[in-house]
GUPA-511305 format. One record per residue: residue number from 1; residue in three letters; x, y, z of N, C-alpha, C in turn. Coordinates in steps of 0.001 Angstrom, whole numbers, plus 500000, padded with zeros to 6 digits. Each point is the difference from the previous one (the first is absolute). Layout:
   n res    n_u    n_v    n_w   ca_u   ca_v   ca_w    c_u    c_v    c_w
 NUM ala      X      Y      Z      X      Y      Z      X      Y      Z
...
This chain:
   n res    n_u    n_v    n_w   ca_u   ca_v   ca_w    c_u    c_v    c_w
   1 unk 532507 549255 544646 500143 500194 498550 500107 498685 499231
   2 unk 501066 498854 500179 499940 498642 499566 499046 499522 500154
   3 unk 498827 500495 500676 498222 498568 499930 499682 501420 499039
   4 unk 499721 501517 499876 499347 500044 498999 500435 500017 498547
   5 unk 500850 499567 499987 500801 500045 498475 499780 497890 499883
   6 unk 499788 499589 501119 499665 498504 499282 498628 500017 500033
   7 unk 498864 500938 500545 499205 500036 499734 499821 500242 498524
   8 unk 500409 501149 499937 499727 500650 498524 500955 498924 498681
   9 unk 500871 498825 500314 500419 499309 499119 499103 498984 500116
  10 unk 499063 499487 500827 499020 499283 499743 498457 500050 499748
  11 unk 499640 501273 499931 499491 500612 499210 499967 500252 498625
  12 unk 501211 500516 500030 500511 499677 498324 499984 498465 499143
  13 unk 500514 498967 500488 500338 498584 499825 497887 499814 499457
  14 unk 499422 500159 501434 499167 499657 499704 498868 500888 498863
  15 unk 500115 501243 499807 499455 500546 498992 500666 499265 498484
  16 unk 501269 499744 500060 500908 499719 498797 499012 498695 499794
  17 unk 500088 498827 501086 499555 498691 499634 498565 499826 499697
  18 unk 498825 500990 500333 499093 500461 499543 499807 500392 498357
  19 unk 500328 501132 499557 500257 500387 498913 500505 499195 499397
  20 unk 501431 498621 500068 500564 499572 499215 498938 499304 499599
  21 unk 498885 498825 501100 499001 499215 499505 499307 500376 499018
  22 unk 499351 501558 500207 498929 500561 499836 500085 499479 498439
  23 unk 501466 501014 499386 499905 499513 498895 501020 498866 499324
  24 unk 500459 499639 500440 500962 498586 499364 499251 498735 500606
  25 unk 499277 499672 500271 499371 498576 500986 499932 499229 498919
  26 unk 499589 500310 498929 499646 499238 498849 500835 500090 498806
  27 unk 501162 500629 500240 500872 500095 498899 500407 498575 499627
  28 unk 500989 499358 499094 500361 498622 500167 499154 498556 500499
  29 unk 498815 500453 500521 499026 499222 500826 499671 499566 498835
  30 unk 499898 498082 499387 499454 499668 499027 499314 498238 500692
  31 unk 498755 499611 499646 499049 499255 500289 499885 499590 498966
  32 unk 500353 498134 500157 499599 499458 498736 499085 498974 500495
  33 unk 498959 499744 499138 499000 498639 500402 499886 498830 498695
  34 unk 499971 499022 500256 499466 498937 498292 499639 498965 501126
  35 unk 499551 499359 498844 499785 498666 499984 501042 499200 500003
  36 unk 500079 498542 500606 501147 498831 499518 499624 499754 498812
  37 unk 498629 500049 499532 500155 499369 498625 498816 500569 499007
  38 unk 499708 500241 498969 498991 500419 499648 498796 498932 499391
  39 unk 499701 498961 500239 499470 499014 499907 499695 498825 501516
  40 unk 498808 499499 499715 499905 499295 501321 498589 499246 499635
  41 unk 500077 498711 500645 498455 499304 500249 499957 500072 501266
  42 unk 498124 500242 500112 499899 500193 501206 500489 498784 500946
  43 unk 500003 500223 501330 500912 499222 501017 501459 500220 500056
  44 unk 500577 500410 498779 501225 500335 499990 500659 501070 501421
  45 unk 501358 499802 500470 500572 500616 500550 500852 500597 500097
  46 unk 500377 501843 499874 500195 500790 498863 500526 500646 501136
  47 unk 500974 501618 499896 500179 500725 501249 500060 501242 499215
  48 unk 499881 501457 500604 500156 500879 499405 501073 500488 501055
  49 unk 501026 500712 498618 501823 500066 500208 499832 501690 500387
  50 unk 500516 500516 501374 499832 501487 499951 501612 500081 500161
  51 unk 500282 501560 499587 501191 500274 500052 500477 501611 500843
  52 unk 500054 500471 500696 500247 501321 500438 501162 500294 499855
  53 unk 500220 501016 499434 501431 500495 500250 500012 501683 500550
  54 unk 501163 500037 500397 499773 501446 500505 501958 500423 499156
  55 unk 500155 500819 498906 501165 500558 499749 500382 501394 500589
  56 unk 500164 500496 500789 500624 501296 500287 500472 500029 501133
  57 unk 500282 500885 500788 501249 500301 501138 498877 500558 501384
  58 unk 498534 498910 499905 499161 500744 501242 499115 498479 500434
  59 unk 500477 499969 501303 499245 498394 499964 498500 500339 500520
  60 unk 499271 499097 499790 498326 499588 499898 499999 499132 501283
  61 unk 499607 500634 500723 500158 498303 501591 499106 500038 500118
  62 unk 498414 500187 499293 498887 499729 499863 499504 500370 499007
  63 unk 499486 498567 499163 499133 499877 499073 498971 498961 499869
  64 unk 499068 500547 499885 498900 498972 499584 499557 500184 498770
  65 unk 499800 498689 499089 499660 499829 498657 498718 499269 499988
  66 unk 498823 500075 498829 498650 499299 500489 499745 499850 498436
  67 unk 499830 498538 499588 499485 500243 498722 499249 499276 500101
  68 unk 498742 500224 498867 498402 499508 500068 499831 499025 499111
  69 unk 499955 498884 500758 499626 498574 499363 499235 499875 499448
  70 unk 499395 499129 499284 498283 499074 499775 499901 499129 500990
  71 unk 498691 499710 500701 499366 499499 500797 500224 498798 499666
  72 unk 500274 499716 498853 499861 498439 499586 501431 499044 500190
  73 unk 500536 500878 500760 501547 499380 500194 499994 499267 501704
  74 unk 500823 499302 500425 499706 499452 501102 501486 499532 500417
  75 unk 500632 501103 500734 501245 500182 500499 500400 499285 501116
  76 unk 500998 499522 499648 500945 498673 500684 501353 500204 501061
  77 unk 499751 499346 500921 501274 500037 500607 501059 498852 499442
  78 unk 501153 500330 500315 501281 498912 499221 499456 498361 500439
  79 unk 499188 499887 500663 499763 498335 500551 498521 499765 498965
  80 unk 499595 501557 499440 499032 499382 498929 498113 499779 501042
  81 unk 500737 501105 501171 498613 500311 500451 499425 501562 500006
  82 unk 498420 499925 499815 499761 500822 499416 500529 501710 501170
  83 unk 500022 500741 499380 500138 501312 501027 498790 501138 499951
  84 unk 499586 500480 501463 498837 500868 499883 500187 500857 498890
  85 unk 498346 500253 499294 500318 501167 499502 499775 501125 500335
  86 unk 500603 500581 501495 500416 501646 499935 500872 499663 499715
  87 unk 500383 501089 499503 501560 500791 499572 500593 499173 499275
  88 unk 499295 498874 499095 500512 499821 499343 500635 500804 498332
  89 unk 501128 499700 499685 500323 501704 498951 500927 500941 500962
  90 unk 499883 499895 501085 500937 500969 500761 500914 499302 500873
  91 unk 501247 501373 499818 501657 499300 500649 500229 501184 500234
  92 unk 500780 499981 501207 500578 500835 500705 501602 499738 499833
  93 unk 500526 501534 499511 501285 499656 499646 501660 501229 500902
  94 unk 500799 499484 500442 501293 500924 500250 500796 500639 499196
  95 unk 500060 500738 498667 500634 500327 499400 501459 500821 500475
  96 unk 501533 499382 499949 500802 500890 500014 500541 500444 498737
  97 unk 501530 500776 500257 500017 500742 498720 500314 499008 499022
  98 unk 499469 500144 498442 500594 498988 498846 499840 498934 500510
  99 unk 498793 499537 500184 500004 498702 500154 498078 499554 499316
 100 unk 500512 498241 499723 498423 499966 499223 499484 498471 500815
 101 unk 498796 499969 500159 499423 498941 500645 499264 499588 499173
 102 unk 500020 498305 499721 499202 499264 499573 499205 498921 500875
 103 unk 498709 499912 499325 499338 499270 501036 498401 499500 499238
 104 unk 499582 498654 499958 499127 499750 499403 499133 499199 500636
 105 unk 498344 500277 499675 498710 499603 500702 499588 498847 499492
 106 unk 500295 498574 500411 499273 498719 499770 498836 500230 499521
 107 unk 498975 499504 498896 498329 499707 499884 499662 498732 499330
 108 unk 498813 499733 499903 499488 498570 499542 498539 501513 498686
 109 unk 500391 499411 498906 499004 500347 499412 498725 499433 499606
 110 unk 498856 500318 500912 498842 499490 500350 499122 499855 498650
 111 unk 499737 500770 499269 499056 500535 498742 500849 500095 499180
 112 unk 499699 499252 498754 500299 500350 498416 499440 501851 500108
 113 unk 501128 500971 498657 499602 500577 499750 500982 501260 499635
 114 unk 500139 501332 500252 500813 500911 499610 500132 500944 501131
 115 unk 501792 500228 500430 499904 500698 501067 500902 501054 499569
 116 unk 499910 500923 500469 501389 501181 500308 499864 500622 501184
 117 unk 501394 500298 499925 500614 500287 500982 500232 501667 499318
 118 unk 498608 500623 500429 500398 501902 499322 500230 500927 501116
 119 unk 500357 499930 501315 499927 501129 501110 500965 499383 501190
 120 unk 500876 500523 500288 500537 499813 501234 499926 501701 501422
 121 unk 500265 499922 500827 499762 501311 500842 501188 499896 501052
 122 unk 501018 500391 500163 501290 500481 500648 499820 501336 501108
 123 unk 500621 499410 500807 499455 500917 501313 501500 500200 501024
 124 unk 500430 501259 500000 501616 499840 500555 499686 501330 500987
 125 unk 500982 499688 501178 500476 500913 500884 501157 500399 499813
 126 unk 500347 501291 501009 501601 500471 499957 500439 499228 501064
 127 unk 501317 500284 500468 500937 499074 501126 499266 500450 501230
 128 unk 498610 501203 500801 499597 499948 501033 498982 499822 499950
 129 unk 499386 499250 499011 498841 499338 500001 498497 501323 500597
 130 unk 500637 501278 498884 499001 501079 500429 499628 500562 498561
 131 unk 500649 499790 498564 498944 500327 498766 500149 499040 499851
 132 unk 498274 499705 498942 499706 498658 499276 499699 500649 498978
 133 unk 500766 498597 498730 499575 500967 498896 499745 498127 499051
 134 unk 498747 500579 498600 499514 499354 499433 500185 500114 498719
 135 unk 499907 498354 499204 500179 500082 498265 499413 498804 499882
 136 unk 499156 500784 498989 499555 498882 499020 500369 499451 498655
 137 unk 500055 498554 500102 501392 500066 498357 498995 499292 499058
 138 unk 499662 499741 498687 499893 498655 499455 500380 499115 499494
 139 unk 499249 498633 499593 501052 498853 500189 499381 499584 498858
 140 unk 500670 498957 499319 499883 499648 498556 500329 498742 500376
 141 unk 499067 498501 500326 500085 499304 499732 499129 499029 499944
 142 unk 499990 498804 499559 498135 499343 499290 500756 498315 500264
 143 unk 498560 499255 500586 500158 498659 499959 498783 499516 499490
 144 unk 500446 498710 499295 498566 499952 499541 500120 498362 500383
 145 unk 498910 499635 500626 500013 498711 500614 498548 499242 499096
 146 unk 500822 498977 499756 499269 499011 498750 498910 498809 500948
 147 unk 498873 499723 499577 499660 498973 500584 500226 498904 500330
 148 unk 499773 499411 501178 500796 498646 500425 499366 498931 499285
 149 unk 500991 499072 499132 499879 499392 499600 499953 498440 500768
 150 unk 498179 499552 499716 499925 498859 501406 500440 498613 499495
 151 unk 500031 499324 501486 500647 498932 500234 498744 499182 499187
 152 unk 500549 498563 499355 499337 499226 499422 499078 498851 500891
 153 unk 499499 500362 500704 499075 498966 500891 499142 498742 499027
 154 unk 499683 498854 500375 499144 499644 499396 499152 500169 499009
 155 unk 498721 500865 500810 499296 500666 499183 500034 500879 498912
 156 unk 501419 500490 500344 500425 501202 498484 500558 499496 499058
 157 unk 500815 498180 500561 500571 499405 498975 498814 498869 499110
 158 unk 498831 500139 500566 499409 498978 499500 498950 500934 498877
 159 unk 499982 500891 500151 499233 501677 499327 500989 499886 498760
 160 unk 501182 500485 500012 501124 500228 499492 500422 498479 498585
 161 unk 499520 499360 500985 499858 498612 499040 498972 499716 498857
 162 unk 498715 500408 500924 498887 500177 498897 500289 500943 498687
 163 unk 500583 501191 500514 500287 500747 499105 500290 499795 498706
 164 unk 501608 499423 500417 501106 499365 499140 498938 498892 499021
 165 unk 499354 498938 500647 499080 499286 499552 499502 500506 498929
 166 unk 498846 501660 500267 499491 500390 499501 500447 500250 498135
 167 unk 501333 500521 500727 500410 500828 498887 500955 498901 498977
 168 unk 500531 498896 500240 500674 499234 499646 498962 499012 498870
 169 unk 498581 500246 500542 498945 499217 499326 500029 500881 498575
 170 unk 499924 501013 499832 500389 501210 498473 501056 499700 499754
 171 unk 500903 498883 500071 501291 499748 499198 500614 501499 499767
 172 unk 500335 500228 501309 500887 501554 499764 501280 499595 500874
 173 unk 500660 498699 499927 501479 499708 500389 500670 499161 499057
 174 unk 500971 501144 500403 501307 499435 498940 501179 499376 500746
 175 unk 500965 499496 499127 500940 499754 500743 501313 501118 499891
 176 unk 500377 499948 501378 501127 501289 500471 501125 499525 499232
 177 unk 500756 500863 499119 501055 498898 499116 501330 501150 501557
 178 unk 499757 499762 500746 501161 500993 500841 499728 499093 501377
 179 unk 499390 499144 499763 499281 499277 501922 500790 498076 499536
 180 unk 500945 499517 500408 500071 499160 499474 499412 498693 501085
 181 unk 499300 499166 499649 499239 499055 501049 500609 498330 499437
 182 unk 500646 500018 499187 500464 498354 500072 500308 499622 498588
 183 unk 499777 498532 499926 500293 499584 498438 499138 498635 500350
 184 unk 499288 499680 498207 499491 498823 499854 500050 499650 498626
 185 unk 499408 499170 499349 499709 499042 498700 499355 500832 499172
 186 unk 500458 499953 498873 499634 501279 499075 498787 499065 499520
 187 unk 498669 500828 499392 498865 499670 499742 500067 500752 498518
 188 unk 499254 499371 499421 499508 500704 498163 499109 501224 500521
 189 unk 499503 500404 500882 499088 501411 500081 501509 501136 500986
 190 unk 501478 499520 499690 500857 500929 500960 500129 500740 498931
 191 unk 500636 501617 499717 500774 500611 499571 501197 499626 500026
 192 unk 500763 499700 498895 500948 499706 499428 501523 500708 500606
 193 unk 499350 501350 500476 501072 500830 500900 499921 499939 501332
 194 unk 499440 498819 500489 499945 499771 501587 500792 499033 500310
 195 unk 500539 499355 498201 501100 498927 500376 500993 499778 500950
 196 unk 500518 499150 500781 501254 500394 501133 500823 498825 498763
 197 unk 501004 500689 499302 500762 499107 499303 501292 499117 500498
 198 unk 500461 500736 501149 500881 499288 500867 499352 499068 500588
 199 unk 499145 500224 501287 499298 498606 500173 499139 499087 499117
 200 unk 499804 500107 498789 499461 499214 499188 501080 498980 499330
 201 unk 501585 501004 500020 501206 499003 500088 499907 498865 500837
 202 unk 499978 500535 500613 500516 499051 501805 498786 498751 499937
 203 unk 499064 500620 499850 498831 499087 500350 499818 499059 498608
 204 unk 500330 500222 498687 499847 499479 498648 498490 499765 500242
 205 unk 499233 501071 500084 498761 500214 499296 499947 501627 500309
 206 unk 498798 500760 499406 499890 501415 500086 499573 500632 500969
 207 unk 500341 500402 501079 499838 500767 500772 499192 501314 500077
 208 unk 499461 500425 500917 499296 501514 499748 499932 500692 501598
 209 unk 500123 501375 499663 500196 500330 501472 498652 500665 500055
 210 unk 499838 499955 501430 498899 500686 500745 499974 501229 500440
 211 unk 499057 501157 499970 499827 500831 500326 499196 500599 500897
 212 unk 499704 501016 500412 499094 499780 501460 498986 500603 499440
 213 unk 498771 500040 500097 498406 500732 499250 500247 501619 500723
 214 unk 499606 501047 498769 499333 500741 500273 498876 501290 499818
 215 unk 499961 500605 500527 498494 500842 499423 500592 500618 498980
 216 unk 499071 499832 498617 500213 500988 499128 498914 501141 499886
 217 unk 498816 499839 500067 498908 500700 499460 500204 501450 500849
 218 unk 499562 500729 499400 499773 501226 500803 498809 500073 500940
 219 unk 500429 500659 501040 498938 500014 501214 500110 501333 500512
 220 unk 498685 500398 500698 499627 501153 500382 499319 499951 500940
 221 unk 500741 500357 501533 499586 500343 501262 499377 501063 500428
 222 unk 498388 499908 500421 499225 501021 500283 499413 499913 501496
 223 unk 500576 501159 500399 499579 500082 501460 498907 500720 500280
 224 unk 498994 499532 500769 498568 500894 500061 499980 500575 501253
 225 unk 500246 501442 499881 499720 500343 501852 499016 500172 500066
 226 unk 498813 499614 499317 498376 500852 500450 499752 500020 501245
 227 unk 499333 501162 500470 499634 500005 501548 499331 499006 500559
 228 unk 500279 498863 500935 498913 499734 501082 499201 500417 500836
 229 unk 499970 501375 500082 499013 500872 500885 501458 500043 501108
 230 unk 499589 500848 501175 500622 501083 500506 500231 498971 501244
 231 unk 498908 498740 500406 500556 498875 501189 501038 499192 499604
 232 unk 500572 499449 498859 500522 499426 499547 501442 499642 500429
 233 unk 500349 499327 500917 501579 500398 500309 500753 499853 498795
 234 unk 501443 500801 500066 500645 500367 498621 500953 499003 499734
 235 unk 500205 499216 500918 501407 499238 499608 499138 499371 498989
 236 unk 499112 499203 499660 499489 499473 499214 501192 500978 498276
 237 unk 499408 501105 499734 500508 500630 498927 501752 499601 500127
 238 unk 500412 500563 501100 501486 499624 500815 500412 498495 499596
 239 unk 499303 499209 499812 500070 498444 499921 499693 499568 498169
 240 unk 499226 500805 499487 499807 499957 498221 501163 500211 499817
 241 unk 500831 501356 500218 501153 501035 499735 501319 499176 499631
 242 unk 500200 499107 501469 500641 499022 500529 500153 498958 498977
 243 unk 498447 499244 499740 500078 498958 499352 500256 500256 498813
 244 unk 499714 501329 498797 500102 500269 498979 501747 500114 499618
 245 unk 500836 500531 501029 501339 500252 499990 500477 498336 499997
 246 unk 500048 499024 500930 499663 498633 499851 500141 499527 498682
 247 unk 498819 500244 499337 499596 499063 498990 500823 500678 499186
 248 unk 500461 501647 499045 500762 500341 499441 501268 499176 500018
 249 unk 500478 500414 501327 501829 499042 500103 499610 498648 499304
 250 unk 498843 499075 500381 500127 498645 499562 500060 499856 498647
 251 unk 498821 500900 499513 499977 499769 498036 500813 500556 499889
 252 unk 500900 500936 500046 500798 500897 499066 501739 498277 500524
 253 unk 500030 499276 501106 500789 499448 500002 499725 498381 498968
 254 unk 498681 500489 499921 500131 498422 499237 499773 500366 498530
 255 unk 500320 501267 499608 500264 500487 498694 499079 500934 499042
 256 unk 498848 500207 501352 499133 500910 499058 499965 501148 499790
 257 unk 499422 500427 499129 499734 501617 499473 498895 500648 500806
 258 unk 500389 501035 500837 499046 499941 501365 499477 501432 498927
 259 unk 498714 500534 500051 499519 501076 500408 499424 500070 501406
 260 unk 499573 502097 500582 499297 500026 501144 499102 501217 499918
 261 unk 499004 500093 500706 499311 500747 500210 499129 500030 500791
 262 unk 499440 501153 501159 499127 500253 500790 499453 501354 500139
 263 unk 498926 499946 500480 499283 500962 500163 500308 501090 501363
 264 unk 500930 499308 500355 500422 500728 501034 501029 501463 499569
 265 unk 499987 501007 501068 500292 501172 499418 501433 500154 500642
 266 unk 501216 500658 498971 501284 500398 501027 499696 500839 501166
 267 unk 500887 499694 501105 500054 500679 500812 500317 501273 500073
 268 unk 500690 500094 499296 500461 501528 499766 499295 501018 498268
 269 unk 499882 498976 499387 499389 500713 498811 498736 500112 499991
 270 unk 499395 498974 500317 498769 499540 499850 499154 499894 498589
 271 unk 501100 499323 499358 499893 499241 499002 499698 499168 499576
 272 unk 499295 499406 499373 499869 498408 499474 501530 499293 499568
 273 unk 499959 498821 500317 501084 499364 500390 499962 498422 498758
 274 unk 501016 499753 499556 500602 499047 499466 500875 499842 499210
 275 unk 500677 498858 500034 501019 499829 499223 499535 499078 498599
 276 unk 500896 500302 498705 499894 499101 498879 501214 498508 499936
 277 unk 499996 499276 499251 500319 498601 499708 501286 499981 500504
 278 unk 500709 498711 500743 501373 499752 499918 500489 498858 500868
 279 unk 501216 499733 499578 500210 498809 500770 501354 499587 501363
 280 unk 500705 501370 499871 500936 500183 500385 500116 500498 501762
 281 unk 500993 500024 500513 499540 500078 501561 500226 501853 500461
 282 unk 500303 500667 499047 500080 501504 499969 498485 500022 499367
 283 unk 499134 499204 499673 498726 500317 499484 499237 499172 501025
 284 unk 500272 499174 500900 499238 499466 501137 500262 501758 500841
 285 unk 501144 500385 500231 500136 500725 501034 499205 501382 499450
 286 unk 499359 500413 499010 498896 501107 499818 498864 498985 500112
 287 unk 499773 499116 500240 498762 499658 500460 499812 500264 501842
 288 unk 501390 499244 500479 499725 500379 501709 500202 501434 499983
 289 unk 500607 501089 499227 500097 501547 500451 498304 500247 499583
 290 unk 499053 499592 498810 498868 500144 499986 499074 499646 501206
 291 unk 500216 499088 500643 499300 499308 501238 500514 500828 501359
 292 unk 501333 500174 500104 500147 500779 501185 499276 501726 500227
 293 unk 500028 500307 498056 498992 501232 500280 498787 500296 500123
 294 unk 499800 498708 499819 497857 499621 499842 499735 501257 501349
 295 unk 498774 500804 499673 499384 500031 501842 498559 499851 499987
 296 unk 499786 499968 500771 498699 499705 500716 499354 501109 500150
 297 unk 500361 501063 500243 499397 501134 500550 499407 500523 499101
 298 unk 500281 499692 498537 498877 500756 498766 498949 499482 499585
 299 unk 499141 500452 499313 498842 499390 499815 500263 499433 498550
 300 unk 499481 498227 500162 500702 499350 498737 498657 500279 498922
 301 unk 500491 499856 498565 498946 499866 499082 499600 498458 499866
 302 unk 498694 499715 499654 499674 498307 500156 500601 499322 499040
 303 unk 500152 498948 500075 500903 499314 499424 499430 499316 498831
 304 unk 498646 500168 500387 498939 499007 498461 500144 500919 499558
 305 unk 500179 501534 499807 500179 500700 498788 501253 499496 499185
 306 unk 500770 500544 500919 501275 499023 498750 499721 498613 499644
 307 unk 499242 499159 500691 499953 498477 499233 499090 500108 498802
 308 unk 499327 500667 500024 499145 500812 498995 500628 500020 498820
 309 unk 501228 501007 499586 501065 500164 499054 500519 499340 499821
 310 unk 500324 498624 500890 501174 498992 499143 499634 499852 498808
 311 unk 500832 499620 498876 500043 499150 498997 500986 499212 499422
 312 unk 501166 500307 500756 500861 498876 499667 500058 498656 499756
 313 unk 499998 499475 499337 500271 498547 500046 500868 499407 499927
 314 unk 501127 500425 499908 501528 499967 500112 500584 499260 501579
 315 unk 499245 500232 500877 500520 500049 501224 499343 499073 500916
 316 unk 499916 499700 500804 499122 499231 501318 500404 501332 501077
 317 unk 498889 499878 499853 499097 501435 501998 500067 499028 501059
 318 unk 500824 500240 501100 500030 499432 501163 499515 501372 501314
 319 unk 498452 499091 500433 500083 501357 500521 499492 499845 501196
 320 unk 500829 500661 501005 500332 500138 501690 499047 500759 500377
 321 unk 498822 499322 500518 498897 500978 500506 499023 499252 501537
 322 unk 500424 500950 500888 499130 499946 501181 498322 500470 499656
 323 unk 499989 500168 499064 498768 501140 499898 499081 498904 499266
 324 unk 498755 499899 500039 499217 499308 499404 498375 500078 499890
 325 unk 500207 501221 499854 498495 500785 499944 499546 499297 498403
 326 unk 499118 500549 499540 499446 499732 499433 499732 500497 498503
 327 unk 500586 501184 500036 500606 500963 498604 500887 499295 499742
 328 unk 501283 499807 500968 501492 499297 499300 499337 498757 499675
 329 unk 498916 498923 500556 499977 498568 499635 499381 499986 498967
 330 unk 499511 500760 499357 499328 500329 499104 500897 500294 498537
 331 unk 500832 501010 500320 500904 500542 498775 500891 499137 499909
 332 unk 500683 498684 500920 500371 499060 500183 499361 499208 498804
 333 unk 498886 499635 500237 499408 498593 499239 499836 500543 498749
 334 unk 499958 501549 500097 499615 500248 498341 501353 499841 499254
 335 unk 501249 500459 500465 501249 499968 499425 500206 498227 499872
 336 unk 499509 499567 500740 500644 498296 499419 498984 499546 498756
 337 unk 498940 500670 499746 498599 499632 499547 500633 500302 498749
 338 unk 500928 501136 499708 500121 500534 499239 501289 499534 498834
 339 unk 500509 498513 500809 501200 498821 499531 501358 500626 500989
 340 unk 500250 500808 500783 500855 500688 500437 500728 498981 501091
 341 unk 500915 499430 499755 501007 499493 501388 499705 500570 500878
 342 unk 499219 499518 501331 500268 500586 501178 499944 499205 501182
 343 unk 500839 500370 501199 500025 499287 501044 499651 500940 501561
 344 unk 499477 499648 500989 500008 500762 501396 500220 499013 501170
 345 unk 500423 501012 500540 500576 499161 501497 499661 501101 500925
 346 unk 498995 499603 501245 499552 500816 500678 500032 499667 501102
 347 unk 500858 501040 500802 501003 499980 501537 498590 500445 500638
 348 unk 499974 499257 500804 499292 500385 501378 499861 499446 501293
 349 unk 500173 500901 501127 499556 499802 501217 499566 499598 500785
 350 unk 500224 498662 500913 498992 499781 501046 500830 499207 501297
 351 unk 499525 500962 500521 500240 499261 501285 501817 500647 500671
 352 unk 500350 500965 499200 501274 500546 499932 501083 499113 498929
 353 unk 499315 499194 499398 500620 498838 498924 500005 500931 498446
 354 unk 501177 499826 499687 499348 500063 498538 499741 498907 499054
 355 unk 499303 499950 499232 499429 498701 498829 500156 500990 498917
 356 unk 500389 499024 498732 500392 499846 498800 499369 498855 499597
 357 unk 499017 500556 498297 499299 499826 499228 499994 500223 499091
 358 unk 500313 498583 499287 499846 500422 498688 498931 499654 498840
 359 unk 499348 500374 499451 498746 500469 499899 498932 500760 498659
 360 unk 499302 499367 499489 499738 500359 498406 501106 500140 498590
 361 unk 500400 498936 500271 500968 499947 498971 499811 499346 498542
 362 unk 499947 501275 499210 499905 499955 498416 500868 499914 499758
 363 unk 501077 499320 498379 500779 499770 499407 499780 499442 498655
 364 unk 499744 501348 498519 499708 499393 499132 501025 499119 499323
């Protein structure tokens, strides 16, 4: 009689611990995923923060959690080497009662661009590892990784120079009355309010302080994605993107009034894309959120149509183009033909090198 009455109490136990899973497994069960940060240039190294918790009075001693990355991520071990990608997104977890686990996935973000994090998939057993049961949750969170802004090599500083050259020849620098660079001998062509009256004490003649030059004129950055045909490797566009984010930070730091625009389409809207005038670094940073959404994957409109429409004369066109067919060189020469400020610098390829060019430069 005592084995069938512990039969029949373990029977019971185990129908009870059955049923309890069946329906409480997921009661209290809460899965959180983000980002460390919602911003990033590519190369950056970023981790995504998971959180499990389990609240109620039934422990989980098996769970597996799997959430679905972008390909474009490239997951790290703590020494900062890379880790296969199976299973990467998935952790295997012990849940006892009331208790919450945290735990977060190293990555290196490979590609500028826009990610979320919308689907995770949770996969739990009972304590005899005989029902499996499944949930799917979603996840609400977005990184948007800005283009890497490149290192100044030679060649980009000697490009970069011409530029400045270029544009410095249109007497479009002023002096920064906020940059202070020294003091010297006041001249009959100084402003009268550049006086330094203390050191003109000291020294018993007039003094004048120095200021550091910078861009005033308004400028307008135009990025051309026109197609190269379908052989074309892409970093080339990857490398305009790059250099256009580049050149923004530099003018907008040496005081200019940046506009932007490209023909490139949002990633997600597929919209035409640009920003209007400014000088401020919350107005640099909608230029890199404009560049991180550029994509590639739409089909761009040509870009001599819009050079077509300029008429500003207000501004100098600086314009970032791999492309050099023969429509754009064309709507090119007619817009300078036409007295229009304009400048190009054209990134290209060889040899796995990139070169920078700068190149038909009008300036009425």
């Amino acid at each position: 009689m005592p084995v069938i009455l512990l039969g029949i109490f373990v029977l019971l136990m185990l129908a009870l611990q059955a049923l309890a899973y069946k329906h409480l497994w997921d009661r209290g069960l809460s899965f959180k995923v983000r980002f460390s940060a919602k911003e990033a240039y590519e190369g950056d190294v970023l981790h995504i923060k998971q959180e499990l918790a389990n609240k109620k009075f039934l422990p989980l001693p098996w769970v597996n959690t799997r959430i679905f990355v972008p390909a474009e991520f490239t997951f790290i071990d703590r020494q900062g080497k890379p880790i296969s990608p199976e299973g990467k997104g998935s952790s295997l977890y012990a849940l006892m009662i009331y208790t919450a686990i945290r735990k977060k996935h190293n990555f290196i973000c490979k590609k500028r661009g826009v990610y979320n994090l919308r689907e995770a998939a949770i996969r739990a057993n009972d304590l005899l590892h005989i029902q499996q049961f499944d949930k799917n949750m979603l996840l609400k969170s977005e990184l948007t990784v800005f283009p890497k802004i490149l290192d100044i090599d030679d060649e980009l500083d000697f490009m970069f120079k011409q530029l400045d050259s270029a544009l410095m020849s249109q007497k479009i620098i002023d002096p920064d009355p906020f940059e202070f660079r020294g003091i010297r001998d006041y001249q009959p062509t100084d402003a009268l309010k550049s006086i330094n009256f203390k050191a003109s004490a000291i020294a018993q003649t007039l003094m004048v302080n120095v200021h550091a030059p910078t861009v005033s004129q308004k400028l307008m950055l135009v990025l051309n994605l026109d197609s190269l045909g379908p052989w074309q490797d892409p970093e080339i566009y990857e490398q305009s993107i790059r250099l256009t984010a580049t050149l923004a930070q530099r003018l907008i730091q040496q005081g200019a009034s940046i506009s932007f625009v490209t023909n490139g389409r949002d990633c997600v809207t597929a919209t035409p894309m640009g920003v209007g005038g400014g000088t401020s670094d919350g107005h640099l940073y909608k230029i890199f959120e404009c560049l991180a959404r550029v994509s590639l994957g739409y089909q761009r409109a040509p870009m001599a149509d819009h050079v077509q429409e300029i008429i500003n004369r207000e501004e100098v066109f600086i314009f970032i183009s791999p492309y050099q067919g023969d429509d754009f060189v064309e709507a090119f020469d007619d817009l300078t033909s036409r007295g229009i400020a304009a400048l190009m610098i054209v990134p290209s390829l060889n040899k796995e090198d990139f070169k920078w060019q700068l190149t038909k430069t009008h300036l009425a």
